[in-house]
C-alpha positions in Angstrom: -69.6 142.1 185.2 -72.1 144.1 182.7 -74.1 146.1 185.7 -73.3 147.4 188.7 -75.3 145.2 191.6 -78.0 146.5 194.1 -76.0 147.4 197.3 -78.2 147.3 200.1 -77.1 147.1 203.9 -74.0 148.7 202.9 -73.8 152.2 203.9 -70.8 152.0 205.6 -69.2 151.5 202.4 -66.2 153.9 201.6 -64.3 152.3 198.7 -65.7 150.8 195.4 -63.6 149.5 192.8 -65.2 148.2 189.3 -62.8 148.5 187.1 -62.0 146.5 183.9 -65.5 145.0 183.5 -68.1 145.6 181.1 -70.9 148.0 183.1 -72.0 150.3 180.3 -74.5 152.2 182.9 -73.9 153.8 186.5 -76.5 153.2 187.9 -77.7 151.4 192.0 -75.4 153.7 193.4 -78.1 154.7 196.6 -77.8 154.9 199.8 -73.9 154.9 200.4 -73.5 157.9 202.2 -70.1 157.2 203.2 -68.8 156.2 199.7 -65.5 157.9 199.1 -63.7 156.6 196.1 -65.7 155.3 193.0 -63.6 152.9 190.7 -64.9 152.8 187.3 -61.9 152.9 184.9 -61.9 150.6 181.8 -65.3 149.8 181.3 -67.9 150.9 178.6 -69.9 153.5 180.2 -71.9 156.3 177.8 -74.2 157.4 180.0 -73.8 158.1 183.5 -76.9 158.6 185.9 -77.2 157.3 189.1 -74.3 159.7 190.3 -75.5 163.4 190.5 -73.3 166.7 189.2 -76.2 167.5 187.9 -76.1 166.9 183.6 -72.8 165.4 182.4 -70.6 163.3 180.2 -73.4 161.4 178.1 -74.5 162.4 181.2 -73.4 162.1 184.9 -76.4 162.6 187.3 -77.5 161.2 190.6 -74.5 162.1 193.1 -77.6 162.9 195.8 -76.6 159.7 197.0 -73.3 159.9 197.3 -72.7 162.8 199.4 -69.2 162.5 200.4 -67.9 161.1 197.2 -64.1 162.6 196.9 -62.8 161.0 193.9 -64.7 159.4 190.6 -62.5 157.3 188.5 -64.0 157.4 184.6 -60.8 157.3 182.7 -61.2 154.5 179.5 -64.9 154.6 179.3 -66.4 155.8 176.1 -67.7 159.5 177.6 -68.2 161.3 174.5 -69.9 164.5 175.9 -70.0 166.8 179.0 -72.7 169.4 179.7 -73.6 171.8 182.8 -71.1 170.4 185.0 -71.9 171.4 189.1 -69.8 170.6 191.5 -72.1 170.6 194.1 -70.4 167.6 196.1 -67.4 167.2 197.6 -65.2 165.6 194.4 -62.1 166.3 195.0 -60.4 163.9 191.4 -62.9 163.7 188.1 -60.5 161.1 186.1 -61.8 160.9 182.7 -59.1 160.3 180.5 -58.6 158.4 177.5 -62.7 158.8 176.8 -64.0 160.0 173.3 -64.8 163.8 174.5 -66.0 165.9 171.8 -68.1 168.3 173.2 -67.3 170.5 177.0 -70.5 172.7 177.9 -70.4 174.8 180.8 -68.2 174.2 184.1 -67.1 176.0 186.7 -63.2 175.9 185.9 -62.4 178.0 189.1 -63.7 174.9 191.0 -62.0 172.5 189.3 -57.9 172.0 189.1 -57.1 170.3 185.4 -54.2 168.3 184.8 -52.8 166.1 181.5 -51.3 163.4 182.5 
């Protein structure tokens, strides 16, 4: 799969799990208010909108429509940047190992509880 589909009718929706295909954007992720746990480990995502912390990796935005969103799997994606990081959801798990980070603007560290792994 290269793109994540349109899913419409299901706001129920709590778990999604994409991994190991080839979706290079995050993006259609609307209306699923009940969404939970987002699956996107092993794919080849740069830019990530869709999804709003407000501006991340090559850029995470869009999480308005994800309000209870607790845990984001990125790990082996090809994230090479983070910026201005705001926690203004509920995320609970930010997985984004094994990326290409070369670059970590601002974020709240307080918020946040970092592990290696």
């Amino acid at each position: 799969m290269q793109a994540i589909p349109v899913l419409e009718g299901e706001e129920r929706l709590r778990l999604l799990n994409l991994q190991n295909n080839l979706v290079a954007r995050m993006e259609n992720l609307v209306n699923l208010p009940q969404l939970i746990f987002l699956d996107l480990y092993s794919n080849k995502i740069k830019v990530v909108s869709g999804i709003a912390l407000s501006h991340v990796l090559k850029r995470i935005e869009g999480l308005d429509g994800l309000p209870s969103l607790r845990v984001l799997m990125l790990g082996k994606n090809e994230i090479e940047k983070i910026e201005s990081l705001s926690l203004s959801t509920r995320l609970d798990v930010l997985d984004l190992h094994s990326n290409r980070i070369c670059r970590i603007g601002l974020i709240p560290w307080r918020a946040l509880l970092v592990q290696k792994i």
